[in-house]
Residue, then its C-alpha position, 0 to 999 in steps of 0.5 A: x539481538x533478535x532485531x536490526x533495532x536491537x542491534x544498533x541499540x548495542x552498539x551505541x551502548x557498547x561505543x557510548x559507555x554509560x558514566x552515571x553509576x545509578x543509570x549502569x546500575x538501572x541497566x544492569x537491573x533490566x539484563x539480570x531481569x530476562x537472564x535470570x529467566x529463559x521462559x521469560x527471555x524466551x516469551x519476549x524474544x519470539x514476539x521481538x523476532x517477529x517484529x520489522x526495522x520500526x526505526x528505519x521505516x518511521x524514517x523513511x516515512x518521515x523522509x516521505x519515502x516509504x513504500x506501501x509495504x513499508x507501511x503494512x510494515x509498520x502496521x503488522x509491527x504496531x499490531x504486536x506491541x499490544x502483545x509485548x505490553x502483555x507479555x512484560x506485564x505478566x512476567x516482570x509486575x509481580x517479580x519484587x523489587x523489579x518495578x523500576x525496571x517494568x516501567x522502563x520497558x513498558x512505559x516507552x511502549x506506544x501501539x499508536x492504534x490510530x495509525x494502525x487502524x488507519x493503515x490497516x483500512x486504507x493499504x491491502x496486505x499485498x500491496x500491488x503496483x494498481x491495488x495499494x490502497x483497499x476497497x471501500x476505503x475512498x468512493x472516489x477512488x472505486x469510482x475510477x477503479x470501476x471505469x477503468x475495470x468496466x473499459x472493455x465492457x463499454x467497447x464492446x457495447x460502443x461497437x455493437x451500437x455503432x454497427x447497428x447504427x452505420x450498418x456497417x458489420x466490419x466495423x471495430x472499435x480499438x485502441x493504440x498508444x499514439x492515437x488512442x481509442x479510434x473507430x476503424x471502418x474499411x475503405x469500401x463502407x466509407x460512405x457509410x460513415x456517419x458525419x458525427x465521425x471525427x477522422x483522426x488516422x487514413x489507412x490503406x484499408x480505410x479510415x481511423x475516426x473517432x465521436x465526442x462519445x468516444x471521445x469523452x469516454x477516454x479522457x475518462x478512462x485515461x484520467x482513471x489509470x492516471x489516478x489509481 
């Protein structure tokens, strides 16, 4: 078989033998079908070969555990059933007598273009650990995207100003994990420290503080990383 689905199928076939004389027959008729023709065994099998575990991933999907590659996945394997619908048509409407046989390939065939538009706007191709979902497909989630792209922009500009504003030339703006974002001044220009100033970490240099802005700024720029 070129595929896992495939070969399943197979083994169900081979394990649950059909008794119905019409059904083997019906069979029968669709394997003589592509063994009679290589060129059209050929056609179908290079679109097959291409094609993912359709079967697994539709479970993991309705296990609610399928990946963002799973469905890109999916998608790409949706993508190629329009292809295989024409492939069949070409090669089995016009053998007489094969009717039948058409049908019950193709008519079991769905694109389910909806859903492969959908994934197709919504996950990029390569799908990375804060780049899943593509761009311009929610505004709310690019809104968060540009706060947390634009984080050292602002830190940089909130130091400027506050430098500007103390008259302290040492002052830094920075972040650590346990305190967060903080604006550090040195011992020696403590007494320039605004009364705005919230201390949040003492030094042995100095003093760790931080501003409603500041202060703002990270609940924002938390909560963005949080929901990318």
């Amino acid at each position: 078989t070129r595929t896992a689905m495939g070969a399943r199928l197979l083994r169900r076939w081979l394990g649950q033998p059909l008794l119905d004389v019409g059904e083997i027959a019906r069979r029968q008729d669709g394997v003589q079908l592509f063994f009679d023709s290589a060129v059209r065994r050929g056609r179908v099998s290079a679109i097959l070969a291409k094609l993912p575990d359709l079967e697994r991933i539709v479970t993991r999907v309705g296990a609610g555990s399928a990946t963002p590659r799973d469905l890109v996945a999916l998608r790409r394997g949706l993508e190629l059933v329009p292809d295989l619908q024409r492939t069949l048509d070409d090669n089995l409407v016009s053998v007489e007598g094969r009717r039948r046989v058409h049908e019950d390939l193709v008519g079991g065939l769905h694109p389910c273009r909806d859903t492969a538009e959908l994934i197709a706007g919504a996950i990029a191709d390569e799908p990375a650990a804060e780049a899943i979902i593509r761009p311009g497909f929610s505004e709310e989630l690019d809104a968060l995207r540009a706060t947390a792209r634009d984080a050292r922009q602002f830190l940089a500009d909130l130091e400027r100003r506050e430098r500007e504003r103390t008259g302290i030339k040492t002052l830094k703006v920075g972040y650590n994990k346990v305190f967060g974002y903080y604006i550090e001044v040195s011992k020696a220009n403590l007494k320039a420290v605004p009364a705005d100033y919230q201390r949040r970490q003492t030094l042995v240099g100095g003093e760790r503080s931080t501003t409603a802005e500041l202060q703002d700024y990270e609940f924002r720029i938390l909560h963005a990383r949080e929901r990318q």
